[in-house]
DSSP file (Angstrom, degrees, kcal/mol; ACC not computed):
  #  RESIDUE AA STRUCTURE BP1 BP2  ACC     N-H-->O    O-->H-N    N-H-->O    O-->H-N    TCO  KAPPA ALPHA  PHI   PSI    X-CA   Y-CA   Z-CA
    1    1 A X              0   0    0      0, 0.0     2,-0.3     0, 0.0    63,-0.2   0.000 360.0 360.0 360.0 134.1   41.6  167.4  106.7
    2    2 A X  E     -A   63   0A   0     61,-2.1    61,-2.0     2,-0.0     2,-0.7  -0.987 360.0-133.8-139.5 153.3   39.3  165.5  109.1
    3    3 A X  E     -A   62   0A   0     -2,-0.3     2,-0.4    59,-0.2    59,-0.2  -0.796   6.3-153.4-114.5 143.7   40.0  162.5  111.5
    4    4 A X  E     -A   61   0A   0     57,-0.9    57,-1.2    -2,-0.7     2,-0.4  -0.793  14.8-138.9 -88.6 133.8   37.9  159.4  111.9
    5    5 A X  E     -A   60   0A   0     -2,-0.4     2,-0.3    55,-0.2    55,-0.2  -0.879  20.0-155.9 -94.5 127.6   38.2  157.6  115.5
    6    6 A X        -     0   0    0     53,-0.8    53,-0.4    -2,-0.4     3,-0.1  -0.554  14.8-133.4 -81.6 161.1   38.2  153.6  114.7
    7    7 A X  S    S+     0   0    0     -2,-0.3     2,-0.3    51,-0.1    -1,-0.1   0.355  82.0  36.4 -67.7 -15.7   37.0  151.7  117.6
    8    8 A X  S    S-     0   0    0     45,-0.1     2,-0.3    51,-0.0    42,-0.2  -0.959  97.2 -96.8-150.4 156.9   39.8  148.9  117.8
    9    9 A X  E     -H   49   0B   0     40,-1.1    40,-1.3    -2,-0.3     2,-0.4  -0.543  50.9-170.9 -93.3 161.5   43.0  149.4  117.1
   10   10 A X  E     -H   48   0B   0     -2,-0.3     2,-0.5    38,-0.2    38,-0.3  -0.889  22.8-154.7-145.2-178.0   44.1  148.5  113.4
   11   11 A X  E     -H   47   0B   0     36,-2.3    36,-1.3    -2,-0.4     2,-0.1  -0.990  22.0-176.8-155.6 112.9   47.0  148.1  111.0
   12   12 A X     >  -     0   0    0     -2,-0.5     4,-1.6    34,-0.2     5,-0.1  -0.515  47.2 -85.5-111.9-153.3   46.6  148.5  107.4
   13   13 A X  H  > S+     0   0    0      2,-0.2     4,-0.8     1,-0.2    -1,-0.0   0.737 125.1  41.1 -22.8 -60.0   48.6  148.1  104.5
   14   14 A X  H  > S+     0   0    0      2,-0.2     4,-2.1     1,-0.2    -1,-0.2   0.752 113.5  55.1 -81.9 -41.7   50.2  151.9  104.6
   15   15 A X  H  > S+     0   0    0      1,-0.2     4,-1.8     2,-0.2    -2,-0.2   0.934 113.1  40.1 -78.6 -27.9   50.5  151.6  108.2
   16   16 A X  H  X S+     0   0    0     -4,-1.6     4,-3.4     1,-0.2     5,-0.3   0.905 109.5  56.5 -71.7 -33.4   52.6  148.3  107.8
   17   17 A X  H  X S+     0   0    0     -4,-0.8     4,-2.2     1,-0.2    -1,-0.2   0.912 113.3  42.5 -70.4 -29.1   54.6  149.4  104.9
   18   18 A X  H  X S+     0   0    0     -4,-2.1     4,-3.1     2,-0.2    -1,-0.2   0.752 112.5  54.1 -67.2 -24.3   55.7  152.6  107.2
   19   19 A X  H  X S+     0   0    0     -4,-1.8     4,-1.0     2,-0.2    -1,-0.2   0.783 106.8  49.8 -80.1 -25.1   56.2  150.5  110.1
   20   20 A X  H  < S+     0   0    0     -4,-3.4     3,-0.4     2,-0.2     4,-0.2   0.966 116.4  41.1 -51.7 -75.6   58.4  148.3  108.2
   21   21 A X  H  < S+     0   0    0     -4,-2.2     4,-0.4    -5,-0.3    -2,-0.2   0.992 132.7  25.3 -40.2 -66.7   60.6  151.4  106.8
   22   22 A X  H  X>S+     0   0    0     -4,-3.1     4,-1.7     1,-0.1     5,-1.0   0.449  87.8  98.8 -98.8  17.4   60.5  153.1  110.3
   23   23 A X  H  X5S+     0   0    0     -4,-1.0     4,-1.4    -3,-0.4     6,-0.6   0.830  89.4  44.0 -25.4 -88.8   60.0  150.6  113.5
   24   24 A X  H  >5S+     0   0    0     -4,-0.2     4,-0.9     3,-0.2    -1,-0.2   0.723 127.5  20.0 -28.0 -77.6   63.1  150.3  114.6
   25   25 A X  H  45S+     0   0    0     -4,-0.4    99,-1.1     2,-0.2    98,-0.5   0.877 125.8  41.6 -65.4 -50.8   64.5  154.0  114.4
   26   26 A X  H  <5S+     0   0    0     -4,-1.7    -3,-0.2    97,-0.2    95,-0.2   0.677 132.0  23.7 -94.6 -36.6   61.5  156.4  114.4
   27   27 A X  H  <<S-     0   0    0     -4,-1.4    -3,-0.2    -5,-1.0    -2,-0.2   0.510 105.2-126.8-103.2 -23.6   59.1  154.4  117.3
   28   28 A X     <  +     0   0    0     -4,-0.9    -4,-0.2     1,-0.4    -3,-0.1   0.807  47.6 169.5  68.2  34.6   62.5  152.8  118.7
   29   29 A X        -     0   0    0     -6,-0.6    -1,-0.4    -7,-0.2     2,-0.3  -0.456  36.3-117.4 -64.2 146.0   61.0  149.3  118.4
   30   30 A X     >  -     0   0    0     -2,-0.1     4,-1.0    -3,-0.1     5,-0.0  -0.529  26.5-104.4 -85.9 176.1   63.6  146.8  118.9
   31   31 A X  H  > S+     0   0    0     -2,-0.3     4,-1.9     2,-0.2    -2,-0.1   0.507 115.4  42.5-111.1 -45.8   64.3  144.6  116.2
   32   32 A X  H  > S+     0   0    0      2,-0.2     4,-1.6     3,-0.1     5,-0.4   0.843 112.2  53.1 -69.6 -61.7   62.4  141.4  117.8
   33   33 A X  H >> S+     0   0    0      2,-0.2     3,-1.2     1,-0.2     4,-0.9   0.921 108.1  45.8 -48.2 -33.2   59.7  143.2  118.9
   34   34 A X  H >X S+     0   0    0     -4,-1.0     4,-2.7     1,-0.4     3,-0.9   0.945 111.9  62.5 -87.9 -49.3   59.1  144.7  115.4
   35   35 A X  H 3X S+     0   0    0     -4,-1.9     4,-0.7     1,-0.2    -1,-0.4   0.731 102.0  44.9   2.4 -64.2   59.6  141.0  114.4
   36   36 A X  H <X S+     0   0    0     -4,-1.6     4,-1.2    -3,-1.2    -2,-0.2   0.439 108.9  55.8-106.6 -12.2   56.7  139.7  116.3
   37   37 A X  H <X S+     0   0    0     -3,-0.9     4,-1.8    -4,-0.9    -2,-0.2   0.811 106.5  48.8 -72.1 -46.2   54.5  142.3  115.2
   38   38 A X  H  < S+     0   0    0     -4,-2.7     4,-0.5     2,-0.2    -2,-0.2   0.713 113.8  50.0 -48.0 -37.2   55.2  141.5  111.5
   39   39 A X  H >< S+     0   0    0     -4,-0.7     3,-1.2     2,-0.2    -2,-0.2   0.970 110.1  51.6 -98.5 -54.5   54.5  137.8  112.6
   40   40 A X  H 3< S+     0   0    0     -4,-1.2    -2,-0.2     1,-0.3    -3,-0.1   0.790 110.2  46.3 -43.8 -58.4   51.1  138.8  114.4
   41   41 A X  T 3<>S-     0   0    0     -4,-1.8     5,-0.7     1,-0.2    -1,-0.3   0.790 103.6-152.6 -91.8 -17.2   49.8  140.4  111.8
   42   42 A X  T X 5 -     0   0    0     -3,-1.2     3,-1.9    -4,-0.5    -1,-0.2  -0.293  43.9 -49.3  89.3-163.7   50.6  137.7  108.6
   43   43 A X  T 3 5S+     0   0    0      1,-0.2    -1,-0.2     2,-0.1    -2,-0.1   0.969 126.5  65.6 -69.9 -28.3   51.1  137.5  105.5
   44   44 A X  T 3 5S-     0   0    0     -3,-0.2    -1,-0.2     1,-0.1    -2,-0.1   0.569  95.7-138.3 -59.5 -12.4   47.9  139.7  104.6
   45   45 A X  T < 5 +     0   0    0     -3,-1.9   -29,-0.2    -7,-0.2     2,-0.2   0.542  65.9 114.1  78.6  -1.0   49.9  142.6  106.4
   46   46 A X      < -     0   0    0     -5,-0.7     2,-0.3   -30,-0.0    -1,-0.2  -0.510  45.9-172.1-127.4-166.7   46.9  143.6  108.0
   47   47 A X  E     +H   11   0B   0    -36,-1.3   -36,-2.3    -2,-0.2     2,-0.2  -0.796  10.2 166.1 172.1 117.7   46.0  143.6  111.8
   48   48 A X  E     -H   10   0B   0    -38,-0.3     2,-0.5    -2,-0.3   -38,-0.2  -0.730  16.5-179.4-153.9  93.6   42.4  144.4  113.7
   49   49 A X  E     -H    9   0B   0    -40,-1.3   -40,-1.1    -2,-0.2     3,-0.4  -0.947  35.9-174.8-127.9 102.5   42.4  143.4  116.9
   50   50 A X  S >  S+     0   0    0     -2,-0.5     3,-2.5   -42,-0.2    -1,-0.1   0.810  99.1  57.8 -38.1 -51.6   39.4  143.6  119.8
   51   51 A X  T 3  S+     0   0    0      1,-0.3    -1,-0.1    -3,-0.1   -43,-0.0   0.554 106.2  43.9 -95.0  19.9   42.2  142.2  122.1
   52   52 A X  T 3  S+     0   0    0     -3,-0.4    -1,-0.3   -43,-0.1     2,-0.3   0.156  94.9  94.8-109.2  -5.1   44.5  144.8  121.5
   53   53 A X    <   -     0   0    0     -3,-2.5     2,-0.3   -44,-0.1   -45,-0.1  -0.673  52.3-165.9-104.3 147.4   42.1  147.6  121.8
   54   54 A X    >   -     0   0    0      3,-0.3     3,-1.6    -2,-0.3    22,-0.1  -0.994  19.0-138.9-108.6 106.0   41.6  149.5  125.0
   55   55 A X  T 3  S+     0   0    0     -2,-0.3     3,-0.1     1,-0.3   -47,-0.0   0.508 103.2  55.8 -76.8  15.9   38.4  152.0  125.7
   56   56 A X  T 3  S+     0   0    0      1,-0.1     2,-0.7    20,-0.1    -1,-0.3   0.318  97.3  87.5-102.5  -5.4   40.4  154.6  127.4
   57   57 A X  S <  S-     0   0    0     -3,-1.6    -3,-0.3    18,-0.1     2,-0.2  -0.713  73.3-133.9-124.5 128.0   42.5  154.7  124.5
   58   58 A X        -     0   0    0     -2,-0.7    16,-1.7    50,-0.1     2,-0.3  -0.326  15.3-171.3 -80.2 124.0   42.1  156.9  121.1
   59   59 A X  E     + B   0  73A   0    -53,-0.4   -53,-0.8    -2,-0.2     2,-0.3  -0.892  15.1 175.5-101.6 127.8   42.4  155.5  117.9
   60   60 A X  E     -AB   5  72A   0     12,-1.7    12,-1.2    -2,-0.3   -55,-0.2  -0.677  27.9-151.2-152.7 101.9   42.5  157.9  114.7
   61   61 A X  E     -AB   4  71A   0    -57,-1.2   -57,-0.9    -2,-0.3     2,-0.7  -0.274  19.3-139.0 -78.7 151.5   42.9  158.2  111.3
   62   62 A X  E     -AB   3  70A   0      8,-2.1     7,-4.7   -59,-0.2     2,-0.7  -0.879  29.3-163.4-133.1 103.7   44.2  161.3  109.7
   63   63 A X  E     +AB   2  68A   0    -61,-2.0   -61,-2.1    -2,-0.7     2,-0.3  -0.797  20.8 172.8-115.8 143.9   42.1  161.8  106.5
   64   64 A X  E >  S- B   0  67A   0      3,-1.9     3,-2.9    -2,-0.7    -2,-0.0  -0.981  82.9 -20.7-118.6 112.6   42.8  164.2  103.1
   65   65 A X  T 3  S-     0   0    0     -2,-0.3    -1,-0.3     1,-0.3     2,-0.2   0.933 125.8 -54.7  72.9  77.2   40.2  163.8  100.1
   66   66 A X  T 3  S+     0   0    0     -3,-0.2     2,-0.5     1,-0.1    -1,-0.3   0.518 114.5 119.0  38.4   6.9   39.1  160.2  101.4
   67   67 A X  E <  S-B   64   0A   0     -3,-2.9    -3,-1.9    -2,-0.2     2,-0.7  -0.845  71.0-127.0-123.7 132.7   42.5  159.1  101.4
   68   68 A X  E     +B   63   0A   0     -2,-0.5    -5,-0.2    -5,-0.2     3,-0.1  -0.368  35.7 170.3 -77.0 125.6   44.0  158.0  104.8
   69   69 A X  E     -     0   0A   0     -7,-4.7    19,-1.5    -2,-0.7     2,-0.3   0.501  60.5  -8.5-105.4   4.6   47.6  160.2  105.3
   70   70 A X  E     -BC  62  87A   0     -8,-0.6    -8,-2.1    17,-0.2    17,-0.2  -0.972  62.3-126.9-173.5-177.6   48.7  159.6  108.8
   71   71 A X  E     -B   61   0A   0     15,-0.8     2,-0.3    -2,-0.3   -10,-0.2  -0.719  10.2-165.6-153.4  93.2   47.4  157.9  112.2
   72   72 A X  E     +B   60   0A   0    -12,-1.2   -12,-1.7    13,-0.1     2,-0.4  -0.450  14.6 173.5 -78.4 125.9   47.3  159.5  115.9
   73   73 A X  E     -BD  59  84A   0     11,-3.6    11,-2.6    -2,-0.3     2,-0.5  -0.996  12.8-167.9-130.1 147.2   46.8  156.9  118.6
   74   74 A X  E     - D   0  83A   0    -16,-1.7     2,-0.4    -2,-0.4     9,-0.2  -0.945  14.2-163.4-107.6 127.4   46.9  158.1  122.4
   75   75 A X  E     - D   0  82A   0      7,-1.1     7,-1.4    -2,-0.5     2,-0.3  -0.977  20.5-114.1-117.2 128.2   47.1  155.0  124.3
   76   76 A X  E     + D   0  81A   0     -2,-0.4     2,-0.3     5,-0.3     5,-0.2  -0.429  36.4 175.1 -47.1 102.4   46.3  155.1  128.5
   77   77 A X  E >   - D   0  80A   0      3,-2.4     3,-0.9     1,-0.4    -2,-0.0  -0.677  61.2 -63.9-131.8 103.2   49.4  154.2  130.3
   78   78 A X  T 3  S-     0   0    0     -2,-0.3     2,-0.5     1,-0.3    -1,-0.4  -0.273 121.0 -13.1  66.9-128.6   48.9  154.5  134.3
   79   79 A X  T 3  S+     0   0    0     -3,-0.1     2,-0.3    35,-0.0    -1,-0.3  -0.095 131.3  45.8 -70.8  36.2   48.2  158.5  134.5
   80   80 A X  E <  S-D   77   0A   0     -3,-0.9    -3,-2.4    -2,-0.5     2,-0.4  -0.964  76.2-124.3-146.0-175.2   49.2  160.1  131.0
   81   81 A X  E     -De  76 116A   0     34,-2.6    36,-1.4    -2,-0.3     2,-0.6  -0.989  27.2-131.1-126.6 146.5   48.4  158.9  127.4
   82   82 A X  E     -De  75 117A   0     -7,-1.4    -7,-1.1    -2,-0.4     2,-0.2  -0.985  21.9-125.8-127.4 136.8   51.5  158.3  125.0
   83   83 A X  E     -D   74   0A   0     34,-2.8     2,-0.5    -2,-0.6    36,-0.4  -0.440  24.4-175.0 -73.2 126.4   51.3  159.7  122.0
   84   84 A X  E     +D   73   0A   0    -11,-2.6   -11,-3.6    -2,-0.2     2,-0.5  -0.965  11.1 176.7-123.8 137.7   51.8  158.0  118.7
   85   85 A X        +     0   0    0     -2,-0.5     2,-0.3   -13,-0.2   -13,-0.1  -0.957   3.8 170.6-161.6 115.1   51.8  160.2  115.6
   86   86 A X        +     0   0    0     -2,-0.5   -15,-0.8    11,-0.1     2,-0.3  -0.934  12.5 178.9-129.6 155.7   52.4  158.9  112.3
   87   87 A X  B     -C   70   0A   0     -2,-0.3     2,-0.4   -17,-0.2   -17,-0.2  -0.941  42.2-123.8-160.2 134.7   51.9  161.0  108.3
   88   88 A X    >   -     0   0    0    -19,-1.5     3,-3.5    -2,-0.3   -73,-0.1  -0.721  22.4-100.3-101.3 153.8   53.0  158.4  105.7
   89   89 A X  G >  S+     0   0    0     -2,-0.4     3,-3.2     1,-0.3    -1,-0.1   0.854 122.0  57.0 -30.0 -78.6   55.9  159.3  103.2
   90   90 A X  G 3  S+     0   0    0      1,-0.3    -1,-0.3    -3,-0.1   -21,-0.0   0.511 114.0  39.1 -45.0 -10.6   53.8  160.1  100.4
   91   91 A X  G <  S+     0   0    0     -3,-3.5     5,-0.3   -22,-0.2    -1,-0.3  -0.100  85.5 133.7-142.2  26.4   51.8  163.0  102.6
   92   92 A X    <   +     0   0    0     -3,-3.2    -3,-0.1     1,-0.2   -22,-0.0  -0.315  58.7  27.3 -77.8 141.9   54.9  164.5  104.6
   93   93 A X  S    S+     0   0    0      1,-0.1    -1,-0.2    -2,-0.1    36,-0.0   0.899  90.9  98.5  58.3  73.0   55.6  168.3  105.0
   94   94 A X  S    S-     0   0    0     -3,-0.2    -1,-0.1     0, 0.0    -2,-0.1   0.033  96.1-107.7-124.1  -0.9   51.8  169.5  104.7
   95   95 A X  S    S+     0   0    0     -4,-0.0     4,-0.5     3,-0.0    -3,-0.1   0.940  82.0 130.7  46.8  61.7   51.0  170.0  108.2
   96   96 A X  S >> S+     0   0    0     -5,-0.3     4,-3.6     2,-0.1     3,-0.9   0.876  80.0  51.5 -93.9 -79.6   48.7  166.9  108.0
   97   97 A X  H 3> S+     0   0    0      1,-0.3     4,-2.4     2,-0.2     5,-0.2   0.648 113.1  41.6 -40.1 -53.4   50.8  166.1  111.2
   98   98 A X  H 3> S+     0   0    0      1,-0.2     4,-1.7     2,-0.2    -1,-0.3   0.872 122.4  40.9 -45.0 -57.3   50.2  169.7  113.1
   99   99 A X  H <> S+     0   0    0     -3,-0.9     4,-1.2    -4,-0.5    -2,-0.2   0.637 116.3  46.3 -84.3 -32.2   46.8  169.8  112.2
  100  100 A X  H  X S+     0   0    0     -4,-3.6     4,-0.8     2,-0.2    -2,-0.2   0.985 110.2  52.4 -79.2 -39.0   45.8  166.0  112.7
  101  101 A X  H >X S+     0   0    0     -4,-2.4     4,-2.4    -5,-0.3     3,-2.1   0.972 112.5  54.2 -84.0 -54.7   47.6  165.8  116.3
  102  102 A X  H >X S+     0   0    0     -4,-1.7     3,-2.7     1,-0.3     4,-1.1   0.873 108.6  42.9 -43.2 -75.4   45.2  169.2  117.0
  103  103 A X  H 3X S+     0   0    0     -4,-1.2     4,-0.6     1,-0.3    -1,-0.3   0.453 115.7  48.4 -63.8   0.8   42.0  167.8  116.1
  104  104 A X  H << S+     0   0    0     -3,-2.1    -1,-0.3    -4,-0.8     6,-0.2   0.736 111.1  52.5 -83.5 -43.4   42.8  164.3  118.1
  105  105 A X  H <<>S+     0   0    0     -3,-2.7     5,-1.4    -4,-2.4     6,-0.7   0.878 119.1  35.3 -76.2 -23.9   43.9  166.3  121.2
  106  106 A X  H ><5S+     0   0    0     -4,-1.1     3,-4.0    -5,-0.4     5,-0.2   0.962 115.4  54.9 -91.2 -71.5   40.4  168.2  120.9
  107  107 A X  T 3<5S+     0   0    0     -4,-0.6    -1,-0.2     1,-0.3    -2,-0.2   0.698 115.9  39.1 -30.5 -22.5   38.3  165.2  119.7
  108  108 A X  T 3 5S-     0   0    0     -4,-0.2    -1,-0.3   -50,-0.0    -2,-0.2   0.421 106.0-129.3-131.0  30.2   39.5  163.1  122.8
  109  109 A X  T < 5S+     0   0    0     -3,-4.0     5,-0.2     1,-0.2    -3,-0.2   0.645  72.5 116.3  30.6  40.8   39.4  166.0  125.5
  110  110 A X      < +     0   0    0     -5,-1.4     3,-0.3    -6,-0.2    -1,-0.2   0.227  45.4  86.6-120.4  29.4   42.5  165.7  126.8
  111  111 A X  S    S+     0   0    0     -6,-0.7     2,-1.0     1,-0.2    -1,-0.1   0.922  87.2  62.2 -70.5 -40.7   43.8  168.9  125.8
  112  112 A X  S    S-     0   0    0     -7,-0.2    -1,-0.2    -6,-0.1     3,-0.1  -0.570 126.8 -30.5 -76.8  65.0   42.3  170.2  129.1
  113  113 A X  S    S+     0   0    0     -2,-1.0    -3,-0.1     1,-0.3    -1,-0.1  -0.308  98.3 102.6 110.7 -60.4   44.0  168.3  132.0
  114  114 A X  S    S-     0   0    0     -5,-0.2     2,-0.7     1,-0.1    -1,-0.3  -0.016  71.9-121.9 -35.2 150.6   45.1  165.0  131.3
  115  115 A X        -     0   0    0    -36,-0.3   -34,-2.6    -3,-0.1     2,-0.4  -0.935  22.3-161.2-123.9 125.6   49.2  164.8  130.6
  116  116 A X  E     -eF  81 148A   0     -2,-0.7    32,-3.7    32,-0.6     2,-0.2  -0.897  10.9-153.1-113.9 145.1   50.0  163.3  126.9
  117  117 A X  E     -eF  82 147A   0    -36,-1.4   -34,-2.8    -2,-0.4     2,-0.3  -0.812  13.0-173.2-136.3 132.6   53.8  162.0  126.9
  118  118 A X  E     - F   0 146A   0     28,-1.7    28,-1.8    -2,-0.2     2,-0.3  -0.960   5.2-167.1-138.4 128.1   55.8  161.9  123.5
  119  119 A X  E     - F   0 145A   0    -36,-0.4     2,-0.3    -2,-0.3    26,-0.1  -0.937   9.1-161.7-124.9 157.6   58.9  160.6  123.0
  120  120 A X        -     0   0    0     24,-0.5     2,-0.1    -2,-0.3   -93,-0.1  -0.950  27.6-131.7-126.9 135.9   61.4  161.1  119.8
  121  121 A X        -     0   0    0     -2,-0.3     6,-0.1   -96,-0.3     3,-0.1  -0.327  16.1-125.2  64.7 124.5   64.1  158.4  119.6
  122  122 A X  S    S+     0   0    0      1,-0.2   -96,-0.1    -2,-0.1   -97,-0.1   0.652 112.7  54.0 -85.1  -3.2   67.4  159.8  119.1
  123  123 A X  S    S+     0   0    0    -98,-0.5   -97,-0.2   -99,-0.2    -1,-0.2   0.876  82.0 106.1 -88.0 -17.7   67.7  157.2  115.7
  124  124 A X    >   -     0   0    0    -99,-1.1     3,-0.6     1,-0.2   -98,-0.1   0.031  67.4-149.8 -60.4 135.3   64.3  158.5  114.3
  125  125 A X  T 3  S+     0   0    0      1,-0.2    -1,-0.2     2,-0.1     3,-0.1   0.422  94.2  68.6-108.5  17.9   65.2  161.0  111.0
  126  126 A X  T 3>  +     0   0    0      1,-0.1     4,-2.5     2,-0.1     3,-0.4   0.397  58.1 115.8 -86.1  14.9   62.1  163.0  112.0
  127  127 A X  H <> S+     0   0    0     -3,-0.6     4,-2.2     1,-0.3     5,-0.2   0.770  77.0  45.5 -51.2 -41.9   63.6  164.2  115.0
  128  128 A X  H  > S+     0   0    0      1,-0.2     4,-2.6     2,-0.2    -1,-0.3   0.976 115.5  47.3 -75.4 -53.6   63.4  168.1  113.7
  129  129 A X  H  > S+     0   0    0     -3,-0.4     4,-1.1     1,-0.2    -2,-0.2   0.801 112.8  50.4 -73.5 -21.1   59.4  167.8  112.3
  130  130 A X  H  X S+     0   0    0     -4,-2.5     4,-0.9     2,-0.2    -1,-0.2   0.965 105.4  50.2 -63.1 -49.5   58.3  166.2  115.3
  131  131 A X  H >X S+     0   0    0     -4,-2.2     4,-2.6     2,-0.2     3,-1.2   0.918 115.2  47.1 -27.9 -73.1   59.7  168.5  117.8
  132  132 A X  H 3X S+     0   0    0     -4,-2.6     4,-3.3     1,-0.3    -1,-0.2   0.985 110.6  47.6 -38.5 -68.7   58.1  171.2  115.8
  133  133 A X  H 3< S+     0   0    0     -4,-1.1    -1,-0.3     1,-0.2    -2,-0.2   0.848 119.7  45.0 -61.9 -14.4   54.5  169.6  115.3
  134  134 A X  H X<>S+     0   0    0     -3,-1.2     3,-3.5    -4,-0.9     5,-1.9   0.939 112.1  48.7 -83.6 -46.6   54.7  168.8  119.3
  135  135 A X  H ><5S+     0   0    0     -4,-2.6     3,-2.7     1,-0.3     4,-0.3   0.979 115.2  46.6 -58.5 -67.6   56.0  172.4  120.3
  136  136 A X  T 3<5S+     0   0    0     -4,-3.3    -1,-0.3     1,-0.3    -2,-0.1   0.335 108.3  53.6 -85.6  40.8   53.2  174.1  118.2
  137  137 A X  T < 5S-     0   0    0     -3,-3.5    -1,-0.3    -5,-0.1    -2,-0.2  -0.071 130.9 -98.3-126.4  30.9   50.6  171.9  119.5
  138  138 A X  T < 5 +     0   0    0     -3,-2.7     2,-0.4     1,-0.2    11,-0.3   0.788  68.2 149.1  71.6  42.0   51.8  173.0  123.0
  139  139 A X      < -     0   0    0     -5,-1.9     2,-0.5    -4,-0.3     9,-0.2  -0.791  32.8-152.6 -96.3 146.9   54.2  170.3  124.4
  140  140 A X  E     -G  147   0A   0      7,-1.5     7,-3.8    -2,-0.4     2,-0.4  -0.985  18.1-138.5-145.3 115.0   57.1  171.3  126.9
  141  141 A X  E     +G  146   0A   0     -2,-0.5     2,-0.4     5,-0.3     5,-0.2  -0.757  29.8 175.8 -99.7 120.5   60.1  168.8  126.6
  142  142 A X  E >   -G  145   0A   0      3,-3.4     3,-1.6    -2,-0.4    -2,-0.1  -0.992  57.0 -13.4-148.3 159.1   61.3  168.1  129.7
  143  143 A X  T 3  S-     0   0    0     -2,-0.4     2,-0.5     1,-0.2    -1,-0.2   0.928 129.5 -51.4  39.7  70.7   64.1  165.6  131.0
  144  144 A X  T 3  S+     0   0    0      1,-0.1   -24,-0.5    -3,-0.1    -1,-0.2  -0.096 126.4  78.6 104.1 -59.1   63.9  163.9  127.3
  145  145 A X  E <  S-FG 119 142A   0     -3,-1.6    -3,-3.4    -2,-0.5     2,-0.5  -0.577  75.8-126.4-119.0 165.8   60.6  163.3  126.9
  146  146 A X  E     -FG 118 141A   0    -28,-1.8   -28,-1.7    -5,-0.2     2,-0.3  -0.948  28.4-169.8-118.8 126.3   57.5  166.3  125.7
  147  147 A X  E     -FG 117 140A   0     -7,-3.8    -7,-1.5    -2,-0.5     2,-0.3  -0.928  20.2-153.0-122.1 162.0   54.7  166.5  127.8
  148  148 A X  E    S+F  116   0A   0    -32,-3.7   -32,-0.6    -2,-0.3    -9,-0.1  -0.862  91.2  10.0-101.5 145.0   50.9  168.4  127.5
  149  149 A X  S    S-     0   0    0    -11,-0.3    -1,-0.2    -2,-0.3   -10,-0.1   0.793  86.5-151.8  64.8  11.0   49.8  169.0  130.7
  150  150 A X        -     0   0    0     -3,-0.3     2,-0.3   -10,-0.1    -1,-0.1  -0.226   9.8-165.6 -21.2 109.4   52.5  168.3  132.8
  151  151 A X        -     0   0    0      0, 0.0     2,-0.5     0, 0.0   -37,-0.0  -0.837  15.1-137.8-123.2 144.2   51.7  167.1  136.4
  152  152 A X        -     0   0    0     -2,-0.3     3,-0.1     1,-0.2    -2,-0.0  -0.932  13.3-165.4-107.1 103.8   54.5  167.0  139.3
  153  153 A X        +     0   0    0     -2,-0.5     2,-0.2     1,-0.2    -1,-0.2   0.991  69.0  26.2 -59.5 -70.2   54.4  163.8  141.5
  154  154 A X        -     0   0    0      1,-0.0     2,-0.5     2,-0.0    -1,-0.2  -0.619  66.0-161.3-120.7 129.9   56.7  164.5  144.7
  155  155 A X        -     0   0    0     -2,-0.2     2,-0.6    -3,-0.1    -1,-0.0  -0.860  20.3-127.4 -99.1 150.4   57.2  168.0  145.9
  156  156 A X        -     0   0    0     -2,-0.5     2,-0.5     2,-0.0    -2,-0.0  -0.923  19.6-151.0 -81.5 101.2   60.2  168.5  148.2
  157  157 A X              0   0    0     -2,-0.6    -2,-0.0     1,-0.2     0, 0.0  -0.791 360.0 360.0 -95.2 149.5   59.3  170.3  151.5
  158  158 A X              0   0    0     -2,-0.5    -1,-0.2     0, 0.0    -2,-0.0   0.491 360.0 360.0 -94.4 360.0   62.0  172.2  152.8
């Protein structure tokens, strides 16, 4: 397995047809939004977008034998990146997921310092294989949500 970093962020085919199946439940898109994503991208299904793209934020494609199986994005949200971590149907339960989320975290240096944020949706019916692929890439769920690299705003002095 190796991952490609895109420059912009992009939507293909695979990515739509999963986003279709899982929006709603699995990313915990609402129903309109996922809507208005569907309508952005058209009938062509496909979506590449400059004005959607960020440079603080990593875009990545998850590749086996030239064929793209999944897609890790970190996106920049005040101080942390939130993690988006997709392995399409056909290429589930290989540890494409384990193994792609490693080489993104290393490939965009924010294993070392930086806080990545994950959240699993309690309708999502990956709930069990995410957990896992976060936990062995060294995430600590706390109040909800899994973080790397945890940072503490406010202390309490006594």
């Amino acid at each position: 397995m190796n991952i490609v970093r895109q420059p912009i962020r992009q939507i293909d085919e695979i990515e739509y047809e999963h986003f279709q199946k899982y929006g709603e439940n699995a990313y915990g898109v609402s129903a309109e939004e996922l809507k208005g994503i569907l309508e952005e991208m058209g009938s062509e299904q496909l979506y590449h977008a400059e004005e959607h793209s960020y440079g603080e934020d990593f875009y990545y494609d998850l590749m086996v034998d030239d064929k793209l199986v999944g897609k890790v994005l970190l996106l920049k949200l005040a101080r942390v990146y939130q993690l988006d971590l997709m392995v399409f149907d056909a290429y589930k339960n290989k540890g494409y997921a384990t193994e792609g989320l490693r080489l993104a975290l290393l490939d965009s240096n924010l294993m070392d310092g930086q806080t990545v944020r994950a959240g699993i949706p309690p309708t999502s019916p990956h709930q069990q294989e995410m957990h896992q692929v976060l936990v062995q890439n060294g995430f600590e769920k706390r109040n909800g949500l899994y973080y790397l690299n945890f940072k503490k705003r406010y202390v309490v002095n006594h």
